[in-house]
N, C-alpha and C positions, 0 to 999 in steps of 0.2 A: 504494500500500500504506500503512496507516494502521500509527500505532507505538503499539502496546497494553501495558498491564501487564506481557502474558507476555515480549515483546520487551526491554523496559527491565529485567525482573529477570535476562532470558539476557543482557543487557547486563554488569550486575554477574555473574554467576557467570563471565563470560568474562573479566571484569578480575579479578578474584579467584583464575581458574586461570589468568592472565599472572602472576600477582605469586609463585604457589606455582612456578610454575615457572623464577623468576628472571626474566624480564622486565620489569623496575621501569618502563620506561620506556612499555612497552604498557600497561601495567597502569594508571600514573599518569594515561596520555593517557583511556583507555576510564573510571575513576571519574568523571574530571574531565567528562565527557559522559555519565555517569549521572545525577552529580550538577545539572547544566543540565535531567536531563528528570522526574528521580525526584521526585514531589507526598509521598511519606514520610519524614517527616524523621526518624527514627530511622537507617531505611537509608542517609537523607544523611549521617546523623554517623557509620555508619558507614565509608561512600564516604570521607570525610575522614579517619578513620583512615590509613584504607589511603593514601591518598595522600598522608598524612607520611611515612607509612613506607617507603613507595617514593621520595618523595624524598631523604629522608635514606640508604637504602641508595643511590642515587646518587648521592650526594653534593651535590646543590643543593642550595646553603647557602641563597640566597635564597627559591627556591621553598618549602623546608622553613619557611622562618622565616612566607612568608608566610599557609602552613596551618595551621600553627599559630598564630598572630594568629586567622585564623578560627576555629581551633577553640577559642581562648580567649574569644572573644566569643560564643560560643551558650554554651558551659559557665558566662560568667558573666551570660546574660539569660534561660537556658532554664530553664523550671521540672522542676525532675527530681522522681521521684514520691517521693523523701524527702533531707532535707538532707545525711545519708549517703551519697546515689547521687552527689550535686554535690561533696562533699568527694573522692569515691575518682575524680572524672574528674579534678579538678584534680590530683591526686598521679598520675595516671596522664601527664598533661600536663606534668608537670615531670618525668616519668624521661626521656621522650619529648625534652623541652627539652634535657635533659643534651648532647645531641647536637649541636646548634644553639648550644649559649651563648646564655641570655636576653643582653638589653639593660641586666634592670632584674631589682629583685627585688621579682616583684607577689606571688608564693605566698608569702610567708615566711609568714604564717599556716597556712597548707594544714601545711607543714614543721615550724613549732612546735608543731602539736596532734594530726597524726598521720604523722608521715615526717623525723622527727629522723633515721636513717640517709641522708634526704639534704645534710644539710647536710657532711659530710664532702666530697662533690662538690663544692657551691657553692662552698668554701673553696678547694680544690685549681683549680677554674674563674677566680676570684678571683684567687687568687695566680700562676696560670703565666702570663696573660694579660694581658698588658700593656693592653688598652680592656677593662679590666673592674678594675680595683688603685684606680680611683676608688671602688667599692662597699668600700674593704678597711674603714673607722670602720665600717660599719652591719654587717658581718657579724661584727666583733669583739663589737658587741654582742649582736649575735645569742647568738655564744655564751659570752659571758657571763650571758647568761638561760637559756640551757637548759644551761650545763654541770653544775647538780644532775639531769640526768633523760637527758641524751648527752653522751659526751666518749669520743673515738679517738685514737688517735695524731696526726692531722693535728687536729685540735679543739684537742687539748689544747699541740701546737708554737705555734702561733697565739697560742693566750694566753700563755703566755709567754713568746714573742716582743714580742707588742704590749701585752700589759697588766702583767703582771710583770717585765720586762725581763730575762729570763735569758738568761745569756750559756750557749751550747752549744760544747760541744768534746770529741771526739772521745769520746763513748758517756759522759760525763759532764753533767749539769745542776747550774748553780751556779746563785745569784739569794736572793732573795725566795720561801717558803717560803709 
């Protein structure tokens, strides 16, 4: 028996109703063999989708970390049909990240020009996380450049902690004004 188009798209519609049905793990295994057969690369990047997101509701840290690596390198080689399609994957890639803790901070671009609401994550990501408190100088600058255009409660503790040095105590701020 020969494996044709119709065969490989019943492929993915059968991983896609493992994943609706809570089987992240069917689901992951069946993309991951779509995507080995599927010559469409739109459906691959879809395939890839699905298979962070099945990993990441599994919880494999690694697995997750290393689909998305793949899926950061087509987003940053593939030509999308406008610079707008390639901005909204990468911010889609970084809500996606939120879950995984990057390594590094490759979008901050992607974040300073359309996804300033994620930086209140990074910083929180940052600060609870003991293998991530190396990144803390470059995210203070971070937002010290975008505190004209975003600042939250967690935004705005950070600089004052690290750049104004205000001392905090009990529902009062003293310091540097």
């Amino acid at each position: 028996m020969q494996i044709g188009p119709d065969q490989i798209e019943a492929l993915y519609q059968y991983a896609k109703f493992q994943f609706e049905c809570g089987n992240y793990s069917g689901a992951a295994d069946y993309l991951y063999q779509y995507g080995a057969l599927c010559t469409n690369s739109e459906r691959n990047v879809s395939a890839l989708w699905g298979k962070l997101a099945a990993e990441i509701l599994m919880q494999n840290w690694d697995l997750a970390l290393e689909e998305l690596n793949r899926l950061k390198e087509i987003i940053d080689s593939k030509n999308f049909s406008s610079p707008l399609n390639q901005l909204q994957n990468r911010i889609w890639l970084m809500h996606w990240a939120l879950f995984i803790f990057f390594n590094h901070i490759r979008y901050l671009n992607a974040i300073q020009t359309n996804a300033h609401h994620l930086i209140r994550y990074l910083a929180t990501a940052v600060v609870v996380h003991k293998r991530r408190r190396n990144m803390l100088k470059e995210l203070i600058k971070v937002i010290q450049q975008e505190h004209h255009s975003y600042k939250d409660p967690v935004t705005e503790f950070l600089e004052c902690l690290y750049v104004n040095y205000v001392v905090v105590g009990f529902g009062t701020i003293t310091g540097v004004i």
